[in-house]
Each structure stands twice: as structure tokens, then as C-alpha cells.
C-alpha positions in Angstrom: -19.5 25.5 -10.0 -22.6 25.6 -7.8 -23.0 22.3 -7.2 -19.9 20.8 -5.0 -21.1 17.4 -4.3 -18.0 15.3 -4.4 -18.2 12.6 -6.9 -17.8 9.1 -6.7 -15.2 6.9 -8.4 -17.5 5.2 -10.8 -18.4 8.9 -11.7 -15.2 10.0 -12.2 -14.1 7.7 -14.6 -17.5 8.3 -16.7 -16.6 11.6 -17.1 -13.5 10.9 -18.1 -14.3 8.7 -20.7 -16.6 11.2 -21.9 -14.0 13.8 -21.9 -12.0 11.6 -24.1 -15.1 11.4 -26.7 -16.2 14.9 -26.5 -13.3 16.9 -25.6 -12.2 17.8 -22.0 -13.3 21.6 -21.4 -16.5 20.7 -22.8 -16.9 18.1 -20.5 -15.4 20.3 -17.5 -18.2 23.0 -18.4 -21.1 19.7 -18.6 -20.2 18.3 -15.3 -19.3 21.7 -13.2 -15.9 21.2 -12.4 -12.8 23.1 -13.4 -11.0 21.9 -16.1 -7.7 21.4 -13.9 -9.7 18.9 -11.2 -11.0 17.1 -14.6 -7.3 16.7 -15.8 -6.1 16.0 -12.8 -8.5 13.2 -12.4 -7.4 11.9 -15.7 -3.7 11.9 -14.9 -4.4 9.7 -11.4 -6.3 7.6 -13.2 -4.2 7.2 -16.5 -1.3 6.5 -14.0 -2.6 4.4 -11.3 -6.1 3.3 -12.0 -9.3 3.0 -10.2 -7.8 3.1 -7.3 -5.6 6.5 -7.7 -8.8 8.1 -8.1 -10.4 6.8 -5.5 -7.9 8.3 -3.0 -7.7 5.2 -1.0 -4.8 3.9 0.0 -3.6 0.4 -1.6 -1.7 -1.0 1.1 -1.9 -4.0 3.3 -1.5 -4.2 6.7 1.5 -5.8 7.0 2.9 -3.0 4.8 1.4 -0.6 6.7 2.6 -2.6 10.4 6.4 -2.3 8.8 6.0 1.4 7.3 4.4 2.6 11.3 7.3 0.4 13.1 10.1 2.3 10.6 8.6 5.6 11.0 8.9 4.9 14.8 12.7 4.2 15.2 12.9 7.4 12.9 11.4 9.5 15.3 13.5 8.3 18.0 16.7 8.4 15.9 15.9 11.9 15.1 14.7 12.3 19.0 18.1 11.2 20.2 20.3 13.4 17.5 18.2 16.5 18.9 19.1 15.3 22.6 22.9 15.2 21.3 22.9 18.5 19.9 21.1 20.0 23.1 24.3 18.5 25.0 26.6 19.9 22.4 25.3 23.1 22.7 25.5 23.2 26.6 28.7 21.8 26.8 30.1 24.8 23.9 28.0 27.4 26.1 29.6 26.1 29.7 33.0 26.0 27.5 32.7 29.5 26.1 31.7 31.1 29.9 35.0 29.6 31.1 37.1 30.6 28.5 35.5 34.0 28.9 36.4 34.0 32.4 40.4 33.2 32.2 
């Protein structure tokens, strides 16, 4: 595996189809690249396409504008429940010093 120039999509899914045709280790061994990136490239692609192998994200930006704003009010959700146990845990330590003192 000396050479580790990353391949493009179009290259991928050549050497896929060629794996198909001429078996997948062979192919692997051809191409210099392990045999688990070459399946792994065939399973994204066999489920999801061009675009699964291409690593880039199909989403729009309204998507993406709904999925930022909903990550955001989880953050401060989780924010505030961290805050409440904070208080909790004040409250329980100021409790146990005064029972501790009677």
C-alpha cells in the first residue's frame, strides 16, 4: 500500500465494478488498497449510492437550519438539567452539614 492517494468517487465505483467482474481481493491487490476499505466501499455504495461514497453529506439547508436550531435547545435543555443537579447537590450538601451539626 505505497501509494495513499485518496481516490475519487468516479474511481471508486470503477473499482468496484471491477471487483464484481474479477473478484474483490484481486481487485484489492490491483488497486493497493486493503480488501476491508474495498468492501467497505462496496457496502456505502450498495446502500446509499454515489453519494455514500462520496462522503458528502445529502442534506439541504433547510434540513440542516432545523437539525442546528434542535441541537441548540438540546444543549440548553441539557445545560439547565446540569444547573438543577448542581443545586440539588448543594442544597443535599448544606442539608447533610446541618443535620450533622444537631
Amino acid at each position: 500500500m505505497k501509494n495513499k492517494k485518496r481516490k475519487s468517487t468516479q474511481e471508486k465505483i470503477t473499482i468496484i465494478k471491477e471487483g464484481k467482474e474479477n473478484g474483490w481481493v484481486e481487485t484489492a491487490r490491483k488497486h493497493d488498497i486493503s480488501y476491508p476499505t474495498l468492501q467497505s466501499w462496496r457496502l456505502r455504495f450498495e446502500s446509499g449510492g454515489e453519494t455514500a461514497l462520496s462522503g458528502k453529506l445529502d442534506i439541504s439547508s433547510g434540513e440542516l437550519k432545523k437539525l442546528m436550531r434542535e441541537n441548540q435547545v438540546l444543549k440548553e435543555l441539557v445545560a439547565e438539567k446540569e444547573l438543577e443537579i448542581r443545586i440539588k447537590d448543594e442544597l443535599l450538601k448544606k442539608k447533610k452539614s446541618r443535620s450533622l451539626k444537631e
